[in-house]
C-alpha positions as a printed NumPy array, in Angstrom:
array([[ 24.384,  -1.877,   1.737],
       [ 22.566,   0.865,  -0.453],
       [ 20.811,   0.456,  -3.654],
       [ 22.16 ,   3.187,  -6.236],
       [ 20.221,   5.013,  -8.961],
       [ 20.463,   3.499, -12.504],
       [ 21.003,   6.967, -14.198],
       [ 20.928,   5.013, -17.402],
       [ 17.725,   3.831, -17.505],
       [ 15.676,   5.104, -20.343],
       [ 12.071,   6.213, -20.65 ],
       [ 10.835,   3.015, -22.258],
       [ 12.676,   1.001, -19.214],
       [ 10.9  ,   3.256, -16.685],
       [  7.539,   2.271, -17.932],
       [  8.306,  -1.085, -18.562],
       [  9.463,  -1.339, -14.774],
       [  6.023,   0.324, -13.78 ],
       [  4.376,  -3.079, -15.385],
       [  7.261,  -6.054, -14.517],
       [  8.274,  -5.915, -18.67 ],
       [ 11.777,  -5.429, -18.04 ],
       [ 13.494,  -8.943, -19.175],
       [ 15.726, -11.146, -17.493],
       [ 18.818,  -9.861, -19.   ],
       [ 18.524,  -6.064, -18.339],
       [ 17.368,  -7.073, -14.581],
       [ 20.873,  -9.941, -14.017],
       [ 22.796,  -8.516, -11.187],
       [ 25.951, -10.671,  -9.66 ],
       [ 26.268,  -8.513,  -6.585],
       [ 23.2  ,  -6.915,  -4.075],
       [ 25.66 ,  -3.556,  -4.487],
       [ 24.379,  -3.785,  -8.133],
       [ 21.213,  -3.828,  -7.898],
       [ 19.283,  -0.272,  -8.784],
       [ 17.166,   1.838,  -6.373],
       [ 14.099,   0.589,  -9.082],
       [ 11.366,   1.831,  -6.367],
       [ 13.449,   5.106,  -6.255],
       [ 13.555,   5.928,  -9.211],
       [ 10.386,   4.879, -10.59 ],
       [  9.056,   8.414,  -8.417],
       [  8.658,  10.347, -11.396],
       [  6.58 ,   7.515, -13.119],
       [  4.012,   7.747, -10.377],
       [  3.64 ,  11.248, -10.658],
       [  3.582,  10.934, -14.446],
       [  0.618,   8.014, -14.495],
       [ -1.607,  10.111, -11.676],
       [ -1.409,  13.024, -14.052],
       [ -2.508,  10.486, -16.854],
       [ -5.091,   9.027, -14.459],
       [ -6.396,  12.872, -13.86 ],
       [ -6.786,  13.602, -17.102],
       [ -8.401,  10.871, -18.333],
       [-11.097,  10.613, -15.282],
       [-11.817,  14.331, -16.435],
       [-12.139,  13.902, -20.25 ],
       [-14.474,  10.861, -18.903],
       [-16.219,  12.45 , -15.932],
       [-16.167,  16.076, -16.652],
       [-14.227,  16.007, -12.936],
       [-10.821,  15.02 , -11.605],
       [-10.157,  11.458,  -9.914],
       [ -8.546,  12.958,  -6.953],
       [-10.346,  14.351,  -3.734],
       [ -7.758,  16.732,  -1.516],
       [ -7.712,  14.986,   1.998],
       [ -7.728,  11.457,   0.946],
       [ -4.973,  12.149,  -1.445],
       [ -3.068,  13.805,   0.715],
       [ -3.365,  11.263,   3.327],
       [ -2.119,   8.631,   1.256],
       [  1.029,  10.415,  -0.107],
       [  1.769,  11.238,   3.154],
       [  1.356,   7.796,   4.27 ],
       [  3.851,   7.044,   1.048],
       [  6.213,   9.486,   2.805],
       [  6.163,   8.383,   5.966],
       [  6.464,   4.317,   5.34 ],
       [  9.711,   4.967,   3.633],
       [ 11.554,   6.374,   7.018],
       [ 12.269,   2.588,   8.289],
       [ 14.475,   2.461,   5.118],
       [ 16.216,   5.584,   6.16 ],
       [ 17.557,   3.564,   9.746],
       [ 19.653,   1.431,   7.546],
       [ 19.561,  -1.799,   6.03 ],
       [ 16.561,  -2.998,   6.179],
       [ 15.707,  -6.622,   9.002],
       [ 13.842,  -8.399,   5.792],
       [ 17.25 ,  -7.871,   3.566],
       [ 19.856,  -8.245,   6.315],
       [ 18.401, -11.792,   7.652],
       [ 18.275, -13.209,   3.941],
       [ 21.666, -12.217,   3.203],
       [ 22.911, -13.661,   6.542],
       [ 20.91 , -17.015,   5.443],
       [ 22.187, -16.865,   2.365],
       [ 25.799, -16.85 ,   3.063],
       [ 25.708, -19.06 ,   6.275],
       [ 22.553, -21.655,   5.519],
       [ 21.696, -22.356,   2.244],
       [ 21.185, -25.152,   0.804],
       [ 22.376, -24.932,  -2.944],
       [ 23.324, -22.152,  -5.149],
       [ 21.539, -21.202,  -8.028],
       [ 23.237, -19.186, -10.817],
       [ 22.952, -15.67 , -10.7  ],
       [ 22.617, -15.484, -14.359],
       [ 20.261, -18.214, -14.804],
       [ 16.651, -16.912, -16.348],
       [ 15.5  , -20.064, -15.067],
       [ 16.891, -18.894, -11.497],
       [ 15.195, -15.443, -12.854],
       [ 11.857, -16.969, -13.044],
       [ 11.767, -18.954, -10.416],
       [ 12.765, -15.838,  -8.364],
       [  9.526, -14.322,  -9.597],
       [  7.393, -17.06 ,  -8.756],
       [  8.233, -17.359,  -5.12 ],
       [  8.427, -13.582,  -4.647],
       [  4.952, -13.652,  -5.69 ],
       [  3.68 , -16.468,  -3.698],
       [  5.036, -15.212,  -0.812],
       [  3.779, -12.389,  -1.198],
       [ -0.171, -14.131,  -1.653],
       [  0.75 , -15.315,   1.979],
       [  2.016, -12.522,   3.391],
       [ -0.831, -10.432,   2.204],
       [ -3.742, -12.748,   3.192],
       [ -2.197, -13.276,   6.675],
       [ -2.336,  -9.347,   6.899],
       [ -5.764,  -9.916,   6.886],
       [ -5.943, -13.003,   8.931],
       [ -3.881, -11.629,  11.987],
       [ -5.381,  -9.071,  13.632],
       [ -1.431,  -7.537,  14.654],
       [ -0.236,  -7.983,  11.056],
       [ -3.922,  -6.208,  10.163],
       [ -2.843,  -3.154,  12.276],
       [ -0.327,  -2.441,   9.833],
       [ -2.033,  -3.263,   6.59 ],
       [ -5.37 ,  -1.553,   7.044],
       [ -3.983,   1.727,   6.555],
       [ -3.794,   0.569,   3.237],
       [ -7.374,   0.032,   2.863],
       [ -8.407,   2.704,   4.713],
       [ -9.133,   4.988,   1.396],
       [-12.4  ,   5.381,   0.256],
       [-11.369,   6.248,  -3.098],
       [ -9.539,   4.042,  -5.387],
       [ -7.035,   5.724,  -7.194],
       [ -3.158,   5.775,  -8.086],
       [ -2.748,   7.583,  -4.865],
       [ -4.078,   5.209,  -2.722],
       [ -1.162,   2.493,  -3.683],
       [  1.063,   5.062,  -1.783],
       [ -0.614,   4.662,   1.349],
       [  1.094,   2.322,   3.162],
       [  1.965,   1.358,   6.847],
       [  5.483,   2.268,   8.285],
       [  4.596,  -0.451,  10.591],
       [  3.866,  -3.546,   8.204],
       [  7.385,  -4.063,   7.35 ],
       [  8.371,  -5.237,  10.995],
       [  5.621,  -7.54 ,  11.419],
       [  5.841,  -9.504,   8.076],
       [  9.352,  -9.374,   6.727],
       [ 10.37 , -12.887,   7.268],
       [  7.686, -14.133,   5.066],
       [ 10.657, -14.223,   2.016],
       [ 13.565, -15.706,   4.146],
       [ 12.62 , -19.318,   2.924],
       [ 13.597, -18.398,  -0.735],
       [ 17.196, -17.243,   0.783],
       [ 18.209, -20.944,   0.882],
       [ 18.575, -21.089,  -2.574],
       [ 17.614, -17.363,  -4.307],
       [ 20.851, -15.447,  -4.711],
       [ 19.998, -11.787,  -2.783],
       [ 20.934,  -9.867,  -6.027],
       [ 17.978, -11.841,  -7.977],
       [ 15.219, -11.563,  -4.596],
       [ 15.529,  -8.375,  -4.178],
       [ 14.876,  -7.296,  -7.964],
       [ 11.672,  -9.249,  -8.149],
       [ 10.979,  -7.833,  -4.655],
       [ 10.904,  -4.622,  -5.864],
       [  9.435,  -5.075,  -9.384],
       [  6.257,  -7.158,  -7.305],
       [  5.964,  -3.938,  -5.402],
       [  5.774,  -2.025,  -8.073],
       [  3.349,  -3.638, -10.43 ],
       [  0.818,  -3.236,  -7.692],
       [  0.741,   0.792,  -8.328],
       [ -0.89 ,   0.861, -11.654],
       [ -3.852,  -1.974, -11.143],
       [ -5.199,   0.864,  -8.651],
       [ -7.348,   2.049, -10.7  ],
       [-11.126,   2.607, -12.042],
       [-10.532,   4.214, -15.227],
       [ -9.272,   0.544, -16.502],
       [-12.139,  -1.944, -17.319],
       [-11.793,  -5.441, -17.705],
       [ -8.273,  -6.805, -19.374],
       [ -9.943,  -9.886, -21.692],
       [ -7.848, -13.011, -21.38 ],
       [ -4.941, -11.523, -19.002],
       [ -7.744, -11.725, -16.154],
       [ -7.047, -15.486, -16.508],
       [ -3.734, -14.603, -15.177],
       [ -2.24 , -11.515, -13.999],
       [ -3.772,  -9.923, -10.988],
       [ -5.451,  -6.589, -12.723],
       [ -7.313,  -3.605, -11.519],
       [-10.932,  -5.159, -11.935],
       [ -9.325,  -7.921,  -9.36 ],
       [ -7.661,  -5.61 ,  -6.731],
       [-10.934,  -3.082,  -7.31 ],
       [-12.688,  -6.516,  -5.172],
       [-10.053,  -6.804,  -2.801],
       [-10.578,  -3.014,  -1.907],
       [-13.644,  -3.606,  -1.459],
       [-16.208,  -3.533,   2.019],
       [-18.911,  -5.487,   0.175],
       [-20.339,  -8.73 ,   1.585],
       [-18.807, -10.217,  -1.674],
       [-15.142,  -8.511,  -1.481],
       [-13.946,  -9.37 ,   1.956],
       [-10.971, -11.392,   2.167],
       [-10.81 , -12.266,  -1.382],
       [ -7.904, -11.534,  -4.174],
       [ -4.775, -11.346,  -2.334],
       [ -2.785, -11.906,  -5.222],
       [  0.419,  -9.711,  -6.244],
       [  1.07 ,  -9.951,  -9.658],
       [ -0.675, -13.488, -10.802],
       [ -4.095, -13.677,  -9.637],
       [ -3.452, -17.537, -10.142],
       [ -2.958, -17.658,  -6.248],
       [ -6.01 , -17.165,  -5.519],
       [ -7.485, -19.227,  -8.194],
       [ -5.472, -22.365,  -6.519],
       [ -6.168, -21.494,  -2.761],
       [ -9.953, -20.466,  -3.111],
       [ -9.736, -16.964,  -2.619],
       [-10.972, -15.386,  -6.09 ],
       [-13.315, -13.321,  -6.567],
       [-14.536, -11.634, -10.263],
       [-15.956,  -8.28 ,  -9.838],
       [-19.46 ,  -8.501,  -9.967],
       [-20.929,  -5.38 ,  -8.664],
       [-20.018,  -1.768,  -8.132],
       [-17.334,  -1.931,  -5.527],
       [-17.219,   0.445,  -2.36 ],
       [-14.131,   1.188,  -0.729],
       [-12.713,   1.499,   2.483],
       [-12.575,  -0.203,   6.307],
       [-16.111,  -1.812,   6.938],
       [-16.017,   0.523,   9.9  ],
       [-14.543,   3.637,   8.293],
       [-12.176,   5.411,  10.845],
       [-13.726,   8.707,   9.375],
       [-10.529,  10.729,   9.055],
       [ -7.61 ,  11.766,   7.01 ],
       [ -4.672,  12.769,   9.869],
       [ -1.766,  10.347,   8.565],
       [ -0.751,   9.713,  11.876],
       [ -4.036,   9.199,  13.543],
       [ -4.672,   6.469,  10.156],
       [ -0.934,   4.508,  11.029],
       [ -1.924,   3.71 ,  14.532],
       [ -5.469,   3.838,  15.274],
       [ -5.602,  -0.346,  15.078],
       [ -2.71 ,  -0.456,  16.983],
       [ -4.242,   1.855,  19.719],
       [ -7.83 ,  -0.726,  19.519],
       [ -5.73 ,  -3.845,  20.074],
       [ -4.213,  -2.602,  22.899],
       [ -7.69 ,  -1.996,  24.703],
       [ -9.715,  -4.632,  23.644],
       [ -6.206,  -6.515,  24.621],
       [ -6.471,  -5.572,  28.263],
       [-10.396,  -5.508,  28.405],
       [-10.817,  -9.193,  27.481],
       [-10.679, -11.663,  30.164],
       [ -8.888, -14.244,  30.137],
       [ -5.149, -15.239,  28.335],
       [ -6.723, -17.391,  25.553],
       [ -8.666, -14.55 ,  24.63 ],
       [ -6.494, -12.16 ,  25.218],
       [ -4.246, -14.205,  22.507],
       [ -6.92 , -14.406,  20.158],
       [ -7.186, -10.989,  19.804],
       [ -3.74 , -10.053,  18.89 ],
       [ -3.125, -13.336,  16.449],
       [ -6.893, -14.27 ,  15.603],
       [ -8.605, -12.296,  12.837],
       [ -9.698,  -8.386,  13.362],
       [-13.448,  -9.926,  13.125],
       [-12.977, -11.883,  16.138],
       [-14.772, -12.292,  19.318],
       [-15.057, -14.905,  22.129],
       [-17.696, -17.455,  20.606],
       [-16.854, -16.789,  17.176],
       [-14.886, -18.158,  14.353],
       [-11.355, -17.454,  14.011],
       [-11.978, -14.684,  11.324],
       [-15.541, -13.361,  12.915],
       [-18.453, -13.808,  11.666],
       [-19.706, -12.261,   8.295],
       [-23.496, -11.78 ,   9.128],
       [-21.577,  -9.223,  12.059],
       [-20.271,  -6.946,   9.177],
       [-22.222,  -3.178,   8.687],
       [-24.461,  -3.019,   5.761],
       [-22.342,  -1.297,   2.685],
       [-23.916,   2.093,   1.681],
       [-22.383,   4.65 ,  -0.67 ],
       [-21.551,   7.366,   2.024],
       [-18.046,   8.648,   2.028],
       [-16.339,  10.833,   3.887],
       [-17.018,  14.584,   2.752],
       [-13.99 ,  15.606,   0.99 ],
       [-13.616,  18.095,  -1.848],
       [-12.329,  17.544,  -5.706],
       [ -8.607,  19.456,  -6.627],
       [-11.095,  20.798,  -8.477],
       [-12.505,  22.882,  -6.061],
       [-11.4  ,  26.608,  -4.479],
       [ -9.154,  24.222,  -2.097],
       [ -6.788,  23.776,  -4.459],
       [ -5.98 ,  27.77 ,  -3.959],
       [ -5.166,  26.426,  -0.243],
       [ -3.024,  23.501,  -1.468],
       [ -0.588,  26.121,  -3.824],
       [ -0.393,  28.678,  -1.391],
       [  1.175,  25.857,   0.735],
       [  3.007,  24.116,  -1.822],
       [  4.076,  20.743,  -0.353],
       [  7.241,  19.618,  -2.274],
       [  6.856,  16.314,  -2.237],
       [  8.346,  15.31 ,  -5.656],
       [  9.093,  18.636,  -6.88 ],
       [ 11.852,  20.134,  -4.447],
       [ 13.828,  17.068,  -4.692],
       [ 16.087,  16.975,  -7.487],
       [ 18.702,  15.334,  -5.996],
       [ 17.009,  12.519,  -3.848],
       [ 18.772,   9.397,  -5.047],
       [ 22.418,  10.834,  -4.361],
       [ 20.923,  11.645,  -0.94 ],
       [ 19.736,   8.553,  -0.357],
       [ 22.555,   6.674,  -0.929],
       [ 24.823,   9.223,   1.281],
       [ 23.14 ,  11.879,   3.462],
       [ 21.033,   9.972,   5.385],
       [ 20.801,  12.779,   8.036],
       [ 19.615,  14.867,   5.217],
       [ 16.93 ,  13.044,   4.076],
       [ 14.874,  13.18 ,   7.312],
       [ 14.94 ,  16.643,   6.47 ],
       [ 13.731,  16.165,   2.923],
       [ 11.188,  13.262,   3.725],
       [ 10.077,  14.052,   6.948],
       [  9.496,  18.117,   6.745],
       [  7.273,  17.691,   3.193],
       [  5.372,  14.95 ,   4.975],
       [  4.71 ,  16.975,   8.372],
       [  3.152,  19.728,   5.733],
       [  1.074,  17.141,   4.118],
       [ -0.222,  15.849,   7.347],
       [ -0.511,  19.618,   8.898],
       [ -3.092,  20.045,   5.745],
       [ -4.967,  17.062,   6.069],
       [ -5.321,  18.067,  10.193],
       [ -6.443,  21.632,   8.768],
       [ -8.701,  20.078,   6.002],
       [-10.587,  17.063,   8.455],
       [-13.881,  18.962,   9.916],
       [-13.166,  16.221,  13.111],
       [-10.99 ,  18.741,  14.446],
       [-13.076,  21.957,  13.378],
       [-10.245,  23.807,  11.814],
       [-10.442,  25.721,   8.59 ],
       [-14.041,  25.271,   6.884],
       [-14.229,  23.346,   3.787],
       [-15.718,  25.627,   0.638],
       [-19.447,  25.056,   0.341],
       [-20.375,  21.648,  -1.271],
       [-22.303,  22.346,  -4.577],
       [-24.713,  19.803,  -3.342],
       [-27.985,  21.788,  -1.247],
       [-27.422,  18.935,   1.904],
       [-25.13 ,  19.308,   4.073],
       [-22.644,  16.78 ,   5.703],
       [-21.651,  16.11 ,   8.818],
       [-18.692,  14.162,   9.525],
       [-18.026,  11.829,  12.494],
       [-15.604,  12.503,  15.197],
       [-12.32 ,  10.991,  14.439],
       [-11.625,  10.352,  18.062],
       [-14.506,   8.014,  18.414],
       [-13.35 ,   4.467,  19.731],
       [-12.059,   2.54 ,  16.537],
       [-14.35 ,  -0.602,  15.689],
       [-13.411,  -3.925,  14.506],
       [-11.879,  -3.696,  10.553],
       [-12.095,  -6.6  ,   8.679],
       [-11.699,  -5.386,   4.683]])
């Protein structure tokens, strides 16, 4: 089973989609086969709200919102956690179709809005769960903190996502498949993916009464965030009432800083997948004793012997504004960034017919642009002493750690 491109859908549709507006009746599908390739073909939409985002941080700042490396990283990451998708159906889909049409318990219309809306409900309170746990579980937080591994907070950073997540959390939905026709789940889990893009933002203040409600950028800017006040708090996917009823809301308070409460200190996308991964394993095999040794692959990334099941907060680094170094598209690196030209949107014209049936193809398509990305981020990250930055405009100079220093405890 493939999605397919809706090549009907119009440009009001496409930005409704961006924002879950599209209404139960252009969104009623009787078959899975039906269903559109939504997060497909909303690519053009992302590039068209970073360019929005751009302009409007520099009419506001005098400078663009974007920084080269970090940017990079995270489309890359984008890239890269799409290839599971590539291998076929994906385990999530294929497990709730098989419970669907061998276990459940009743059927719910197909055409229902009611069965439309309550689609949308547990989509999104699975996903609360899912998400927390990601932060809870130290093996479920290998995968998600490449996600918050940004120290910017921008459009681009809602592209960088694990390629690993997916196989450690994908049967959080298969209790819905017991009543949730797999046409209607797997619209909502699409759209609940998609809202998430646009609330990651800073040039969007506070949103009035639909902070009551919907999960906005002010919220998720606190969820990004390494202060004592941020961590673990705001989970939520579209309705921030989640975390209202399970205590984990948080209002934004003060100016957030983003990023791992250890920052990892580089921008290679591979090196930013697996570093966790890499840090389980050795604390794994250095801690004595099987208890512990299960604790820190199911307890939270915080933990130690002695302490509470998510750590202890007093153990977290105090918050200062240092980032990374990194340079504005802005700067003389842009020259760089033409001359290399990654076509990541651009050279693919024809990606949805792909998709649907040259799979061999797109690992050329996906992978190659994605290599590039990461080659330039490897030539761009001063760990590695490659090619030299332009001079900062700033007098001081910066020195940047060494991205093959041990990775410490991450607990964002």
């Amino acid at each position: 089973m493939v999605l397919y491109l809706d090549s009907n859908l119009s440009l009001s549709q496409g930005f409704r989609l961006m924002f879950y507006a599209l209404t139960p009746n252009e969104t009623m599908f009787k078959e899975i086969e039906e269903v559109p390739d939504y997060v497909d073909q909303a690519t053009p939409y992302f590039v068209g709200l970073m360019i929005i985002e751009l302009v409007v941080t520099w009419l506001k700042e005098g400078q663009g919102a974007y920084r080269v490396n970090d940017a990079l990283t995270s489309i890359s990451a984008g890239v890269l956690s799409r290839l599971p998708y590539l291998l076929g159906q994906s385990f999530e889909l294929a497990a709730y179709i098989y419970i669907w049409e061998n276990c459940r318990l009743f059927f719910l219309p197909w055409d229902s809005v009611w069965t439309w809306c309550l689609a949308f409900l547990g989509v999104d309170v699975a996903y609360y769960w899912l998400h927390r746990l990601s932060h809870e579980v130290n093996i479920f937080w290998s995968g998600h903190q490449v996600h918050h591994s940004s120290e910017d907070y921008n459009l681009t950073t809602a592209l960088r996502q694990s390629v690993l997540q997916k196989y450690f959390t994908w049967f959080f939905n298969l209790p819905m498949a017991f009543f949730i026709p797999p046409s209607v789940f797997i619209v909502h889990l699409q759209f609940n993916l998609l809202y998430q893009f646009w609330i990651h933002t800073e040039i969007i203040g506070n949103l009035g009464p639909l902070e009551l409600i919907l999960n906005t950028p002010s919220h998720h800017r606190v969820h990004h965030g390494r202060n004592q006040y941020c961590i673990d708090k705001n989970y939520a996917g579209t309705l921030i009432i989640w975390d209202r009823i399970f205590g984990t809301f948080e209002p934004e308070s003060e100016k957030v800083i983003y990023g791992l409460t250890h920052p990892i200190n580089a921008f290679e996308p591979f090196w930013v997948q697996l570093h966790h991964l890499l840090y389980i394993w050795k604390t794994f095999w250095a801690t004595p004793g099987i208890s512990n040794k299960l604790s820190v692959v199911f307890k939270g990334p915080g933990w130690e012997p002695g302490k509470p099941r998510l750590g202890c907060p007093d153990d977290l680094p105090k918050v200062c504004n240092a980032r990374l170094c990194l340079y504005k598209f802005t700067d003389k690196t842009m020259l760089w960034i033409t001359q290399l030209r990654p076509p990541l949107f651009v050279d693919k014209p024809n990606i949805s017919e792909l998709w649907n049936s040259l799979h061999q193809s797109l690992y050329l398509v996906i992978f190659f642009p994605s290599f590039r990305s990461q080659m330039k981020t490897f030539l761009f990250d001063r760990a590695y002493g490659h090619l030299p930055h332009p001079p900062p405009p700033a007098p001081a100079q910066h020195q940047t750690p060494s991205m093959l220093s041990a990775p410490r405890l991450c607990t964002t």
